[in-house]
mmCIF file of the N, C-alpha and C atoms, coordinates in Angstrom:
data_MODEL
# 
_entry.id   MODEL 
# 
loop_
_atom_site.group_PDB 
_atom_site.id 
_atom_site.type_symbol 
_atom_site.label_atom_id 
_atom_site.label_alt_id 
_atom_site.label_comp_id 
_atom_site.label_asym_id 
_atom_site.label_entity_id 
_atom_site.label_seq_id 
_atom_site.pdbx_PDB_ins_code 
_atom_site.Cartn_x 
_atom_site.Cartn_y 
_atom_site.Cartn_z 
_atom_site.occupancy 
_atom_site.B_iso_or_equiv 
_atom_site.pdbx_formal_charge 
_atom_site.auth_seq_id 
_atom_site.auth_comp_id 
_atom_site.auth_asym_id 
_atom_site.auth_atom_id 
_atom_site.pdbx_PDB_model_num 
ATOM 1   N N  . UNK A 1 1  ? -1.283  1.378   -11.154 1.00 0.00 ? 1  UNK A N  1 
ATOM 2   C CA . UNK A 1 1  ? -2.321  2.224   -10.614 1.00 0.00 ? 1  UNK A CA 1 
ATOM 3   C C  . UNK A 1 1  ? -1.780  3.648   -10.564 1.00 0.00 ? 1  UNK A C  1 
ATOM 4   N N  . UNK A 1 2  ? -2.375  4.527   -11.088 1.00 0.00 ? 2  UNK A N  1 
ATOM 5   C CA . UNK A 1 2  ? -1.717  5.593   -11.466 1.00 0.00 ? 2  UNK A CA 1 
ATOM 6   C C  . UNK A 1 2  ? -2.768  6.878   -10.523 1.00 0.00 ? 2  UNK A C  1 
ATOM 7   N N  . UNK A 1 3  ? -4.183  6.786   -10.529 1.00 0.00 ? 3  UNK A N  1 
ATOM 8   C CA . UNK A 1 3  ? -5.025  7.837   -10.461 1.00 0.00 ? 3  UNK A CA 1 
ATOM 9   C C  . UNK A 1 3  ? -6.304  7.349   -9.191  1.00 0.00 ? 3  UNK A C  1 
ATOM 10  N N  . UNK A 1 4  ? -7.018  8.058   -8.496  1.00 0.00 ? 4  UNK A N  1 
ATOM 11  C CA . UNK A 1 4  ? -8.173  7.876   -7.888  1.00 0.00 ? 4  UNK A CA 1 
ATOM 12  C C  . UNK A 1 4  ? -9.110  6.799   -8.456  1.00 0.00 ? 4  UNK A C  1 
ATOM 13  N N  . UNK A 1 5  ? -9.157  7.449   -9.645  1.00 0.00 ? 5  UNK A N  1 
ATOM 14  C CA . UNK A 1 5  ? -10.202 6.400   -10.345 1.00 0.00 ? 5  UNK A CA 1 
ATOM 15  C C  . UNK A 1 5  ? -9.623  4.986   -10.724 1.00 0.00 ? 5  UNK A C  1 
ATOM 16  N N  . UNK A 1 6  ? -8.640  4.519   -10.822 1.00 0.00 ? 6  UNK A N  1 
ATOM 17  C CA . UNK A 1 6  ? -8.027  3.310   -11.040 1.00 0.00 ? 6  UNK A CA 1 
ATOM 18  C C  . UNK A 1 6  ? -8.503  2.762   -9.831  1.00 0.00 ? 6  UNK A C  1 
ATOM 19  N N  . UNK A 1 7  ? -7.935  3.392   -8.268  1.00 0.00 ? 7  UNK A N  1 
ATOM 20  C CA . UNK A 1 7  ? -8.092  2.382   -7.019  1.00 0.00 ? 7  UNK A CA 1 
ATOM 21  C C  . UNK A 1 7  ? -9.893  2.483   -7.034  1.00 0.00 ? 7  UNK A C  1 
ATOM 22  N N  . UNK A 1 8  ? -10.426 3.025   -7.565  1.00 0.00 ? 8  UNK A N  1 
ATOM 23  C CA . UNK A 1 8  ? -11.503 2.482   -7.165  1.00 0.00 ? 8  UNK A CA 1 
ATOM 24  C C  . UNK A 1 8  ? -12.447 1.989   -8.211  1.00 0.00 ? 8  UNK A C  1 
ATOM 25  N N  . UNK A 1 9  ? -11.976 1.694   -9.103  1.00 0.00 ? 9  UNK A N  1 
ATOM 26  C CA . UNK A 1 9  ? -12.384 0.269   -10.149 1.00 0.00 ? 9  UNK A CA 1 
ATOM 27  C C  . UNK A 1 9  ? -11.803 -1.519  -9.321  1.00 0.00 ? 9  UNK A C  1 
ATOM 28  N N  . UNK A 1 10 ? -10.407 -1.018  -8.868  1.00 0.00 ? 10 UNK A N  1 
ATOM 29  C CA . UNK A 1 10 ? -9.919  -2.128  -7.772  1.00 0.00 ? 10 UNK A CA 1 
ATOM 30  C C  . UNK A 1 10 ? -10.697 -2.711  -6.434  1.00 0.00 ? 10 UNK A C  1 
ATOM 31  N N  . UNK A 1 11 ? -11.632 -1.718  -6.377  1.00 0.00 ? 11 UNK A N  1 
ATOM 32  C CA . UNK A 1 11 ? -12.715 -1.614  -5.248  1.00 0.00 ? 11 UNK A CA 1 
ATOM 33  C C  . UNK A 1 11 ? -13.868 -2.244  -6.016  1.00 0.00 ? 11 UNK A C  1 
ATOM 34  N N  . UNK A 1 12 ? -14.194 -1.987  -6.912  1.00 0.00 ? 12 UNK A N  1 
ATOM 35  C CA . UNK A 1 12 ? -15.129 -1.823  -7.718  1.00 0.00 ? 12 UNK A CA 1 
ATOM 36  C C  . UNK A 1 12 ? -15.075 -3.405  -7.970  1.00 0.00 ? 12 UNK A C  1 
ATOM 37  N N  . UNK A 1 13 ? -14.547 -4.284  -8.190  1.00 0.00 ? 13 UNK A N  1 
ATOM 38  C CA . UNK A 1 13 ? -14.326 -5.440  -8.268  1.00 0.00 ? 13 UNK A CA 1 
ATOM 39  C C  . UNK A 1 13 ? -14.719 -6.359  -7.149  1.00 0.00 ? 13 UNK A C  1 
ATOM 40  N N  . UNK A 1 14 ? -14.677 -5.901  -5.978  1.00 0.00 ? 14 UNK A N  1 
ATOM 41  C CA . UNK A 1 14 ? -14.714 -6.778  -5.234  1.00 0.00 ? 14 UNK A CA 1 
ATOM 42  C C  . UNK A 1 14 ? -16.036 -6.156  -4.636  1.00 0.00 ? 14 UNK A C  1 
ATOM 43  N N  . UNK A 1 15 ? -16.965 -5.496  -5.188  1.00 0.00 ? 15 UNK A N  1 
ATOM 44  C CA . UNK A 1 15 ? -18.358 -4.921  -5.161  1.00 0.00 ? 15 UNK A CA 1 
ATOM 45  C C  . UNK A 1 15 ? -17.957 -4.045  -4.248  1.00 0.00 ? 15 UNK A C  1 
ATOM 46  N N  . UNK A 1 16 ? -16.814 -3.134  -4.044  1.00 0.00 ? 16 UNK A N  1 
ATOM 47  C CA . UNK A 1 16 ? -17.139 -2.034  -2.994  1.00 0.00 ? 16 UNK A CA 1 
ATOM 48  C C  . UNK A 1 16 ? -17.316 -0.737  -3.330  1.00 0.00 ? 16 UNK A C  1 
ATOM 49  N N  . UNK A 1 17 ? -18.176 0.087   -3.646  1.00 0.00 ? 17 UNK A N  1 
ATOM 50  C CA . UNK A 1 17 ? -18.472 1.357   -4.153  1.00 0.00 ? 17 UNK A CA 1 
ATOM 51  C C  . UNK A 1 17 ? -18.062 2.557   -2.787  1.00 0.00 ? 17 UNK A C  1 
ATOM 52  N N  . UNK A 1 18 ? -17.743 2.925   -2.735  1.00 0.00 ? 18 UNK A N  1 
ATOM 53  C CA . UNK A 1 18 ? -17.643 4.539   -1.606  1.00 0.00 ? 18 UNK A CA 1 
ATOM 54  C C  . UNK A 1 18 ? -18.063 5.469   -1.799  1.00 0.00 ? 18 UNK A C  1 
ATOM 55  N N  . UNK A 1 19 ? -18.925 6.352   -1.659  1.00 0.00 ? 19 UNK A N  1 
ATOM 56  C CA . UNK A 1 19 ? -19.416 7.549   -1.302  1.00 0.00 ? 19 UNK A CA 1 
ATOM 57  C C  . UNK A 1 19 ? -19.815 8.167   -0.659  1.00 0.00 ? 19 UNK A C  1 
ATOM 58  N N  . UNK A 1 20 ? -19.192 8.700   0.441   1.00 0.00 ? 20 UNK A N  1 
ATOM 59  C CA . UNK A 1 20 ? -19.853 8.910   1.596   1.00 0.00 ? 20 UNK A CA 1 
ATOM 60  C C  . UNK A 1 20 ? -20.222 10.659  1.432   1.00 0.00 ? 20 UNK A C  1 
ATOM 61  N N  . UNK A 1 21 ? -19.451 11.006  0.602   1.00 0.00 ? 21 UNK A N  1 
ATOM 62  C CA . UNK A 1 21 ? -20.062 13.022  0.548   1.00 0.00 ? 21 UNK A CA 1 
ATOM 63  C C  . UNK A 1 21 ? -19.241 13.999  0.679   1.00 0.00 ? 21 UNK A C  1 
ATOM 64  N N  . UNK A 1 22 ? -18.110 13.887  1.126   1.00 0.00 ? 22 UNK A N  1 
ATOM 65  C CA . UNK A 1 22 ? -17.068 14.462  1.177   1.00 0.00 ? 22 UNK A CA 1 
ATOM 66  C C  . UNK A 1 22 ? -15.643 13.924  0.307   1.00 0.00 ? 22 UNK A C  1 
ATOM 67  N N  . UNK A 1 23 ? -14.906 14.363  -0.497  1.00 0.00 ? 23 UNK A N  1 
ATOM 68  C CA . UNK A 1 23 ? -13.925 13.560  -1.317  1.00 0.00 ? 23 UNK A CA 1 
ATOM 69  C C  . UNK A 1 23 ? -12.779 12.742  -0.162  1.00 0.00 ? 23 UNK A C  1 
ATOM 70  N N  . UNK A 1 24 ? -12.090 13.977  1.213   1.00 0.00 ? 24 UNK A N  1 
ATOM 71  C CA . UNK A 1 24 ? -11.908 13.047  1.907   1.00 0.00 ? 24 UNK A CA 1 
ATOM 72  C C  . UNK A 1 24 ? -11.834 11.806  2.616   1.00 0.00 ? 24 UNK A C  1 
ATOM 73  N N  . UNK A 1 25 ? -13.495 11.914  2.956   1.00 0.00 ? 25 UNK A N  1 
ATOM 74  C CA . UNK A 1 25 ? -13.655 11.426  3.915   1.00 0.00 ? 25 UNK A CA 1 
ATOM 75  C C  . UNK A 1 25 ? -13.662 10.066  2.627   1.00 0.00 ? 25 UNK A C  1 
ATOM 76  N N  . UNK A 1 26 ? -14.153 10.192  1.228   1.00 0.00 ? 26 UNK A N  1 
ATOM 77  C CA . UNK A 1 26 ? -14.412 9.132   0.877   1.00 0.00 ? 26 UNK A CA 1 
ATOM 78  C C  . UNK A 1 26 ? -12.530 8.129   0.412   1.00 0.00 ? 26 UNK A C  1 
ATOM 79  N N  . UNK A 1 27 ? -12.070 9.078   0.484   1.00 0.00 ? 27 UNK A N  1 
ATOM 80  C CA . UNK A 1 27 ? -10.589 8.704   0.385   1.00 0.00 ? 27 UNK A CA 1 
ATOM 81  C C  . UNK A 1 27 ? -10.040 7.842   1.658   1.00 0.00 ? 27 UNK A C  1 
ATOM 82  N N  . UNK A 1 28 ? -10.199 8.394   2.796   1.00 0.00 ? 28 UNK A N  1 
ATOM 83  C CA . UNK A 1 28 ? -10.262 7.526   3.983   1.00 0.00 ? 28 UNK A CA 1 
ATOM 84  C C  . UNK A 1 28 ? -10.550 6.376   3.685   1.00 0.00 ? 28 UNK A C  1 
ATOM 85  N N  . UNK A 1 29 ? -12.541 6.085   3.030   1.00 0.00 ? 29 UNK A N  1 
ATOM 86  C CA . UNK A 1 29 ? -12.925 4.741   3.828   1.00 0.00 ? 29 UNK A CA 1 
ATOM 87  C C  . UNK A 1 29 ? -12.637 3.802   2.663   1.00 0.00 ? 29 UNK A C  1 
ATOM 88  N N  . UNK A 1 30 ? -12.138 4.724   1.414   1.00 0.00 ? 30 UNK A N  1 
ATOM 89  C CA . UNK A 1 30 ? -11.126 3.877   0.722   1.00 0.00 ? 30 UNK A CA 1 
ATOM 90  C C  . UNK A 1 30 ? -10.150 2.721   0.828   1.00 0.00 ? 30 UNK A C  1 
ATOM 91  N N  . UNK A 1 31 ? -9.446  3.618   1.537   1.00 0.00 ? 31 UNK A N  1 
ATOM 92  C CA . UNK A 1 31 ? -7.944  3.199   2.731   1.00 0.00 ? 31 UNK A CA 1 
ATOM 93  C C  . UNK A 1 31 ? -8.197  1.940   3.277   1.00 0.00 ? 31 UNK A C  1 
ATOM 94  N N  . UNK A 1 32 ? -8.965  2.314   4.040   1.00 0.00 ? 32 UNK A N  1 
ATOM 95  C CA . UNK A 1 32 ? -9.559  1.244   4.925   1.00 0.00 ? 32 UNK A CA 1 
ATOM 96  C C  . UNK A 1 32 ? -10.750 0.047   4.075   1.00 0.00 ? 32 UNK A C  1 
ATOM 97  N N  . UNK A 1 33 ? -11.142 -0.075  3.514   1.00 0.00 ? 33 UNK A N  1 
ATOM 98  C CA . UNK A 1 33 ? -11.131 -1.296  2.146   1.00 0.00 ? 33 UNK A CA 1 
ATOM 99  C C  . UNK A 1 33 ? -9.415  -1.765  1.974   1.00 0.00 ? 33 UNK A C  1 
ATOM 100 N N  . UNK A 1 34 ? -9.464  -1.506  1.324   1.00 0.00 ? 34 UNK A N  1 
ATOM 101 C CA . UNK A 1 34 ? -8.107  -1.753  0.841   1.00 0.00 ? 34 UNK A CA 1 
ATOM 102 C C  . UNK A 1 34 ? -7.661  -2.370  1.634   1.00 0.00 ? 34 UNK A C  1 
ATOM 103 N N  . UNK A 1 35 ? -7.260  -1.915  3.303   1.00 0.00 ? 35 UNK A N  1 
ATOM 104 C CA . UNK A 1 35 ? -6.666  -2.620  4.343   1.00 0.00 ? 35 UNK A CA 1 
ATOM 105 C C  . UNK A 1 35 ? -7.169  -4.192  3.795   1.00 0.00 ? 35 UNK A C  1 
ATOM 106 N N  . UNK A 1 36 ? -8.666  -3.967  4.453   1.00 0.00 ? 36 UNK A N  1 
ATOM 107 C CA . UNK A 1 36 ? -9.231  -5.198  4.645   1.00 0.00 ? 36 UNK A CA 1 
ATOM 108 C C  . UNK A 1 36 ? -9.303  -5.868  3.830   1.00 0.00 ? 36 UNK A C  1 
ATOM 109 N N  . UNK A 1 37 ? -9.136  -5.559  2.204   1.00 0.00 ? 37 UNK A N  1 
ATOM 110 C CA . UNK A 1 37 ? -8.474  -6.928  0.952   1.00 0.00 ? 37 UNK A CA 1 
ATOM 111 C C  . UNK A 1 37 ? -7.667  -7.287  1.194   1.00 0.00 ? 37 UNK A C  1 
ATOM 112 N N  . UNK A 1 38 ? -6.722  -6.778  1.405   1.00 0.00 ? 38 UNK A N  1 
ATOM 113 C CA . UNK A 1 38 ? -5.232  -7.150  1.931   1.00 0.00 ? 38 UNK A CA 1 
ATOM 114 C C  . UNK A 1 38 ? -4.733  -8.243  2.950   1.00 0.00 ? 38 UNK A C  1 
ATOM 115 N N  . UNK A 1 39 ? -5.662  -7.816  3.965   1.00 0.00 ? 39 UNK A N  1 
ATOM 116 C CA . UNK A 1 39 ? -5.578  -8.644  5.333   1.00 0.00 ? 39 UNK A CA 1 
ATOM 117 C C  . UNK A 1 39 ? -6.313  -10.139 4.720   1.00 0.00 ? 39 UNK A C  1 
ATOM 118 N N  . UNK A 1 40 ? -6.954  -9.975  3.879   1.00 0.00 ? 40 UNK A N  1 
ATOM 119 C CA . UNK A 1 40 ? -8.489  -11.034 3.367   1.00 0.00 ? 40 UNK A CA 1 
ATOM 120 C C  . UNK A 1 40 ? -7.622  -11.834 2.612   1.00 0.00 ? 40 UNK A C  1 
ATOM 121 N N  . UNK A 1 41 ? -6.082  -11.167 2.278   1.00 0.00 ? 41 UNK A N  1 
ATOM 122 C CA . UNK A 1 41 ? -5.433  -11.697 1.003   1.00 0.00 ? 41 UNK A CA 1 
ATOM 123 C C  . UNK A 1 41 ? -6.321  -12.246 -0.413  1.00 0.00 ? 41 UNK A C  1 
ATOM 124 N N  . UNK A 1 42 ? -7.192  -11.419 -0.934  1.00 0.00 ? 42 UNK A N  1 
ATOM 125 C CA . UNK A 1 42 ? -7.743  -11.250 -1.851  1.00 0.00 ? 42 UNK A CA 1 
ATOM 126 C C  . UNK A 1 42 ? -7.086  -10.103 -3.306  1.00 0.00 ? 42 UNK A C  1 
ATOM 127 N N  . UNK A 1 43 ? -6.197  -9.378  -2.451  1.00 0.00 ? 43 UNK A N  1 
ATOM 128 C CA . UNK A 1 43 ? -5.644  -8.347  -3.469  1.00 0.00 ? 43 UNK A CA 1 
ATOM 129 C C  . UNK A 1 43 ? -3.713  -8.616  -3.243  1.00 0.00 ? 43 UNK A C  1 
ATOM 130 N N  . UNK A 1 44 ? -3.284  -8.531  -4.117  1.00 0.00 ? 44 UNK A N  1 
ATOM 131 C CA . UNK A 1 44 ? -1.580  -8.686  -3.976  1.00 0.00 ? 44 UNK A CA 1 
ATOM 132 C C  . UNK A 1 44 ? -1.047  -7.350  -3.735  1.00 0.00 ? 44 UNK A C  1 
ATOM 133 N N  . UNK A 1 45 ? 0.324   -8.093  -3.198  1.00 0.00 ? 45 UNK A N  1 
ATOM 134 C CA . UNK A 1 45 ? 0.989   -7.101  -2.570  1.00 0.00 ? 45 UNK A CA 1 
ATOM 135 C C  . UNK A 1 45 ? 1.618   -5.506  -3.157  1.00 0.00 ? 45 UNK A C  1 
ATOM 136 N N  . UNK A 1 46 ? 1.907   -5.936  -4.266  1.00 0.00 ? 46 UNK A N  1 
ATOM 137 C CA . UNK A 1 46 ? 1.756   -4.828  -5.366  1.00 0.00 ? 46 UNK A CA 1 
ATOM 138 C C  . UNK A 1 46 ? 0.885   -3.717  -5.670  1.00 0.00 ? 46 UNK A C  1 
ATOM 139 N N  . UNK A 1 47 ? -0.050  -4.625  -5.578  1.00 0.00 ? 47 UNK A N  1 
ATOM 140 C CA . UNK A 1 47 ? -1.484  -3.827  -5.718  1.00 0.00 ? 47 UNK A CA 1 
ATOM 141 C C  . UNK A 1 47 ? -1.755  -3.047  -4.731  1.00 0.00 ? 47 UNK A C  1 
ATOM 142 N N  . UNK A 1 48 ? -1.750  -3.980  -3.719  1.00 0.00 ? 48 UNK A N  1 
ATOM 143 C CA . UNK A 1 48 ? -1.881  -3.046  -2.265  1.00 0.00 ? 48 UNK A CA 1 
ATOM 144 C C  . UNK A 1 48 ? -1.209  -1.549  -2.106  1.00 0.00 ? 48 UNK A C  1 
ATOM 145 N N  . UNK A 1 49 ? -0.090  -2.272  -2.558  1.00 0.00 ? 49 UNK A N  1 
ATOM 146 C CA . UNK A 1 49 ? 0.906   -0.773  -2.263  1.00 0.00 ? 49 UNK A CA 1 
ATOM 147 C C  . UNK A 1 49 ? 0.758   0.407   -3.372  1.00 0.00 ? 49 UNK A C  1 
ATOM 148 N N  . UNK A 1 50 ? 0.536   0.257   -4.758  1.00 0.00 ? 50 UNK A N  1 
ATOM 149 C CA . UNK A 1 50 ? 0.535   1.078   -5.326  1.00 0.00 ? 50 UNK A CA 1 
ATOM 150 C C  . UNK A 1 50 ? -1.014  1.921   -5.168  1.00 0.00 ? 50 UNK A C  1 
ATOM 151 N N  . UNK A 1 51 ? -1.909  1.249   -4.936  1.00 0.00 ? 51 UNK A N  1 
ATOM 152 C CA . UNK A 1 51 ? -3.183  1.816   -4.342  1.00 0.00 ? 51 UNK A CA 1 
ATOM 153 C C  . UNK A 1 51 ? -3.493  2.938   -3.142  1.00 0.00 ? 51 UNK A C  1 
ATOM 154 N N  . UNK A 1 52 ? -2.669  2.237   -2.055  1.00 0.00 ? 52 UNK A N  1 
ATOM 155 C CA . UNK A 1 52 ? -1.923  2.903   -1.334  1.00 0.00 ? 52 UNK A CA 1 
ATOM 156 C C  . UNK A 1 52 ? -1.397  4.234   -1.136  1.00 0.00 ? 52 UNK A C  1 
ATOM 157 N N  . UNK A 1 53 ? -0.828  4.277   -2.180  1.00 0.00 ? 53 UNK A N  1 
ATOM 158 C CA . UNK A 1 53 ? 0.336   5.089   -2.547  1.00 0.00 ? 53 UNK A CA 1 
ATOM 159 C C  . UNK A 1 53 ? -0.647  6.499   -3.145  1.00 0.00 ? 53 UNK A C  1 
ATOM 160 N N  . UNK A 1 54 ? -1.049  5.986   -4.449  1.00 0.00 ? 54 UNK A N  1 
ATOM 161 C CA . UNK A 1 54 ? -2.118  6.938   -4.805  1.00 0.00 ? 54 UNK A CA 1 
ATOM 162 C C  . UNK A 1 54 ? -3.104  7.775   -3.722  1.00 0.00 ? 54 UNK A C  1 
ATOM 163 N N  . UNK A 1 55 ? -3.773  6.896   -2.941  1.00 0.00 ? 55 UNK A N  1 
ATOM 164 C CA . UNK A 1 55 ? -4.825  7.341   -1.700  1.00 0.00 ? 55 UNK A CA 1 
ATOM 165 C C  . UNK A 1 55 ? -4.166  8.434   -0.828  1.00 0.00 ? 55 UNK A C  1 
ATOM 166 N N  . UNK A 1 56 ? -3.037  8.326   -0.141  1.00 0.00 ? 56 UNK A N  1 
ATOM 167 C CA . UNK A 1 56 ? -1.865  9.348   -0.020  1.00 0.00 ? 56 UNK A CA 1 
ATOM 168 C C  . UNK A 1 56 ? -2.073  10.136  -0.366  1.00 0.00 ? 56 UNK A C  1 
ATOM 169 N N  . UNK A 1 57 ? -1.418  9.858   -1.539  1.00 0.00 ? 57 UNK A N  1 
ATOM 170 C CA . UNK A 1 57 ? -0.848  11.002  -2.805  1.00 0.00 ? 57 UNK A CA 1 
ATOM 171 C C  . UNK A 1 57 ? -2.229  11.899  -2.667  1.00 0.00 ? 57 UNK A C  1 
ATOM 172 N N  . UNK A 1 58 ? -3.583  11.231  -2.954  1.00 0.00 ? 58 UNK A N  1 
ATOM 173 C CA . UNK A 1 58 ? -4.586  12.325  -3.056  1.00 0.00 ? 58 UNK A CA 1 
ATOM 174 C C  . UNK A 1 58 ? -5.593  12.598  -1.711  1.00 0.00 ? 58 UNK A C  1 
ATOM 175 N N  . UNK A 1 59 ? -5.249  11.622  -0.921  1.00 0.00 ? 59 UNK A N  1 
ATOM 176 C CA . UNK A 1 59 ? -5.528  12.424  0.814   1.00 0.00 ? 59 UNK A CA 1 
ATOM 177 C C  . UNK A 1 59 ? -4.467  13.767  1.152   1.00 0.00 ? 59 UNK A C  1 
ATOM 178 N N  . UNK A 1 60 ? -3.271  13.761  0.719   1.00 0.00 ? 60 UNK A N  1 
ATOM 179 C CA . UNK A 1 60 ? -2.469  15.191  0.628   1.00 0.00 ? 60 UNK A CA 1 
ATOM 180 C C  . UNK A 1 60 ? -3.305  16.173  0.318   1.00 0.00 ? 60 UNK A C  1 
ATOM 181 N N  . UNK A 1 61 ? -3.552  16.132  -1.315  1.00 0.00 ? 61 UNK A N  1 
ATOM 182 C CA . UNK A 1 61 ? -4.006  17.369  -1.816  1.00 0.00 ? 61 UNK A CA 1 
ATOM 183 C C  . UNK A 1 61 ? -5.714  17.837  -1.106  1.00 0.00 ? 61 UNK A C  1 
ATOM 184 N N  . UNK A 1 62 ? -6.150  16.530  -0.980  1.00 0.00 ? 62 UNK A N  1 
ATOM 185 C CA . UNK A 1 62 ? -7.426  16.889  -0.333  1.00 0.00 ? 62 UNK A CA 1 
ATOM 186 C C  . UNK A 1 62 ? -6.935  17.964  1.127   1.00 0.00 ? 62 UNK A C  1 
ATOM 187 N N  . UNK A 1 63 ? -6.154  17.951  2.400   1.00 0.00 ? 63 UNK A N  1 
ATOM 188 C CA . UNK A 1 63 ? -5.713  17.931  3.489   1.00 0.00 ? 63 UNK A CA 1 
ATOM 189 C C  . UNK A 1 63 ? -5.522  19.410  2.558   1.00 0.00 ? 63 UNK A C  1 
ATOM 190 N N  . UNK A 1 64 ? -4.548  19.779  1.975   1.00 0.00 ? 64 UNK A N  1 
ATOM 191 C CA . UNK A 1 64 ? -4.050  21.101  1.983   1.00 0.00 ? 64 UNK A CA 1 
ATOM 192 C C  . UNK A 1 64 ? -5.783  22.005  1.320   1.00 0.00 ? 64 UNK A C  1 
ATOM 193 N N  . UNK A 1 65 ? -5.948  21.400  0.900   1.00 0.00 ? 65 UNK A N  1 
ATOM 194 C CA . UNK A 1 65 ? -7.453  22.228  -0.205  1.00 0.00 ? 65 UNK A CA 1 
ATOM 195 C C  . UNK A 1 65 ? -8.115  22.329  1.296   1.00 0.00 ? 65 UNK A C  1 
ATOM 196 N N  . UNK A 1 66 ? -8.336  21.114  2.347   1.00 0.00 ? 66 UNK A N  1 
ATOM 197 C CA . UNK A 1 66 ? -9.110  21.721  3.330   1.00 0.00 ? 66 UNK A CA 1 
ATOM 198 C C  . UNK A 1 66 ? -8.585  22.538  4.650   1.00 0.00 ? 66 UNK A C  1 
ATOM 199 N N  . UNK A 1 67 ? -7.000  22.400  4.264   1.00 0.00 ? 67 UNK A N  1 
ATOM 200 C CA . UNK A 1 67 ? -6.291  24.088  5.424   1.00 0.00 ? 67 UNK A CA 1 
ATOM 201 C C  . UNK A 1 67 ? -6.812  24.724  4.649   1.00 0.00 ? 67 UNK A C  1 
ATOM 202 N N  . UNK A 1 68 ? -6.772  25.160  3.744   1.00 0.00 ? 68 UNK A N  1 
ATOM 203 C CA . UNK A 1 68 ? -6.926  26.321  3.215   1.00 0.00 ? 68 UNK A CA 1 
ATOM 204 C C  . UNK A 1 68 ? -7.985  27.302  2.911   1.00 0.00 ? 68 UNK A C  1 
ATOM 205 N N  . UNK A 1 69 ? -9.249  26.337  3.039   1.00 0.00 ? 69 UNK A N  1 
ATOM 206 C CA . UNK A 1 69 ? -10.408 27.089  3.237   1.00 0.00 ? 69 UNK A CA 1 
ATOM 207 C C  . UNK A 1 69 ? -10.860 27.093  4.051   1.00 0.00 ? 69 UNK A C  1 
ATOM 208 N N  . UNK A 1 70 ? -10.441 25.829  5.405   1.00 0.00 ? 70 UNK A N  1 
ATOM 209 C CA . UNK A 1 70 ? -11.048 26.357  6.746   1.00 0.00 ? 70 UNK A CA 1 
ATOM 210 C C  . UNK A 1 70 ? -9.925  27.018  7.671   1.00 0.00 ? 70 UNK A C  1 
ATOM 211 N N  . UNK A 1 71 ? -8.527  26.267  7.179   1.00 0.00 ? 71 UNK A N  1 
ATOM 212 C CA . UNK A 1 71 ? -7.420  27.288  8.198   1.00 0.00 ? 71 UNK A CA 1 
ATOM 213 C C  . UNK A 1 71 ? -7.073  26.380  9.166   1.00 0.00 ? 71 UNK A C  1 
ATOM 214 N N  . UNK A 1 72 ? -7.401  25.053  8.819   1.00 0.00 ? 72 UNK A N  1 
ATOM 215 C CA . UNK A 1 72 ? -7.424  23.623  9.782   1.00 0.00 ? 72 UNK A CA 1 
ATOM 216 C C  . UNK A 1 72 ? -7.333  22.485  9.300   1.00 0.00 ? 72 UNK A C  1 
ATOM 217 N N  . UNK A 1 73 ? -6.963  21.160  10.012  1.00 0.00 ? 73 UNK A N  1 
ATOM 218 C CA . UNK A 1 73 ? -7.039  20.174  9.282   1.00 0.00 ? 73 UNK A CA 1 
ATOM 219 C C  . UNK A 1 73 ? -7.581  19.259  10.337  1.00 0.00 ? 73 UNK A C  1 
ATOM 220 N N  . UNK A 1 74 ? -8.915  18.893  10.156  1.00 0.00 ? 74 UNK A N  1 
ATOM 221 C CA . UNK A 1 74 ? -9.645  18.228  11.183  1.00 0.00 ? 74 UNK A CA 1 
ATOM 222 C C  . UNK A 1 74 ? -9.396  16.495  10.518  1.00 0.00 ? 74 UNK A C  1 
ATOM 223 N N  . UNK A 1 75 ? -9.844  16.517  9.486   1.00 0.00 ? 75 UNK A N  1 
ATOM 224 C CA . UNK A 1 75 ? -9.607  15.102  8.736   1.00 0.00 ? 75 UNK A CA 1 
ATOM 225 C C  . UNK A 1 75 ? -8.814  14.406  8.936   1.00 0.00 ? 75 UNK A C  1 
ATOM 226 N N  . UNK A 1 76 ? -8.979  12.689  9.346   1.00 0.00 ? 76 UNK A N  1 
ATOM 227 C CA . UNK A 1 76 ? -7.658  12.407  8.808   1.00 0.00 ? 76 UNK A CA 1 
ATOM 228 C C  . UNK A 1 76 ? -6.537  12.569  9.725   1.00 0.00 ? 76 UNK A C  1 
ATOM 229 N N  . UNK A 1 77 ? -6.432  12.911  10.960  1.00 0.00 ? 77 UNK A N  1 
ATOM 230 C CA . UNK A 1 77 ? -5.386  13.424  11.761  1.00 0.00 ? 77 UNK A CA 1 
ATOM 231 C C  . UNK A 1 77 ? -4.875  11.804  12.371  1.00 0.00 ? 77 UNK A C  1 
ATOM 232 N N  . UNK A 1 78 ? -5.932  10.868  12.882  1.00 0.00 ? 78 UNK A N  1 
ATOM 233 C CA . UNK A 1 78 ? -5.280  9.681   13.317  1.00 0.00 ? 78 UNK A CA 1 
ATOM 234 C C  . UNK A 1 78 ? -4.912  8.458   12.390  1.00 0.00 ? 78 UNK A C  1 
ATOM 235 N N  . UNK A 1 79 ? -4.798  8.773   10.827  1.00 0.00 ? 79 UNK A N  1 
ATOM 236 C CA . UNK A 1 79 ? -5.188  7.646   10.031  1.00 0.00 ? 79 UNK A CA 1 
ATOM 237 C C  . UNK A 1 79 ? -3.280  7.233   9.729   1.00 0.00 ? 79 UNK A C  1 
ATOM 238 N N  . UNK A 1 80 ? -3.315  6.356   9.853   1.00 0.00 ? 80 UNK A N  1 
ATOM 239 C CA . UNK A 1 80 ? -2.008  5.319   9.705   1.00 0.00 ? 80 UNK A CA 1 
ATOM 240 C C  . UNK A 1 80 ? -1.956  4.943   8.157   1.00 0.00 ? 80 UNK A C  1 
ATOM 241 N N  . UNK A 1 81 ? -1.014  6.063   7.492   1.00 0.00 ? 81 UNK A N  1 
ATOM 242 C CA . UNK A 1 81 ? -0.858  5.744   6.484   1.00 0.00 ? 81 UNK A CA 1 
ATOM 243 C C  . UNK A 1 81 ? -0.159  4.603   5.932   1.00 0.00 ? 81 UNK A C  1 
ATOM 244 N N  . UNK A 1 82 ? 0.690   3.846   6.971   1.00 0.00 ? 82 UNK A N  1 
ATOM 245 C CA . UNK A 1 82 ? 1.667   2.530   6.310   1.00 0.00 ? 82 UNK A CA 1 
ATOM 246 C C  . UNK A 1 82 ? 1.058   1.842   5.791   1.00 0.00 ? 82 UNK A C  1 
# 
């Protein structure tokens, strides 16, 4: 799993589409899918993590793109990345 669009073909499988309107926020309820395959043990451990990993990787860049045009980071402040 390399990109955004990979974890959510992985979603996409198990019929879960996300869009909620914001790239964040839709990165979040990403996250949280994912949890819940995991916990469902429907998705492997591998998978989990490299999915994971990516969502991170691009909840970062989202987080700095939104200091930077509001000067804040409201998003995202309580989310448990492990």
């Amino acid at each position: 799993m390399k990109n955004l669009y990979d974890v959510q073909q992985l979603l996409k499988r198990f019929g879960i589409y996300v869009y909620v309107g914001k790239r964040i926020w839709d990165i979040e309820v990403m996250a949280i899918e994912l949890d819940h395959l995991y916990e469902a043990r429907v998705i492997s451990r591998p998978d989990f993590m490299a999915a994971k990993l990516v969502l991170k990787h691009e909840h970062q860049i989202e987080a700095v793109k939104e200091q930077q045009t509001t000067g804040g980071l409201e998003d995202g402040k309580g989310l448990n990345w492990n």
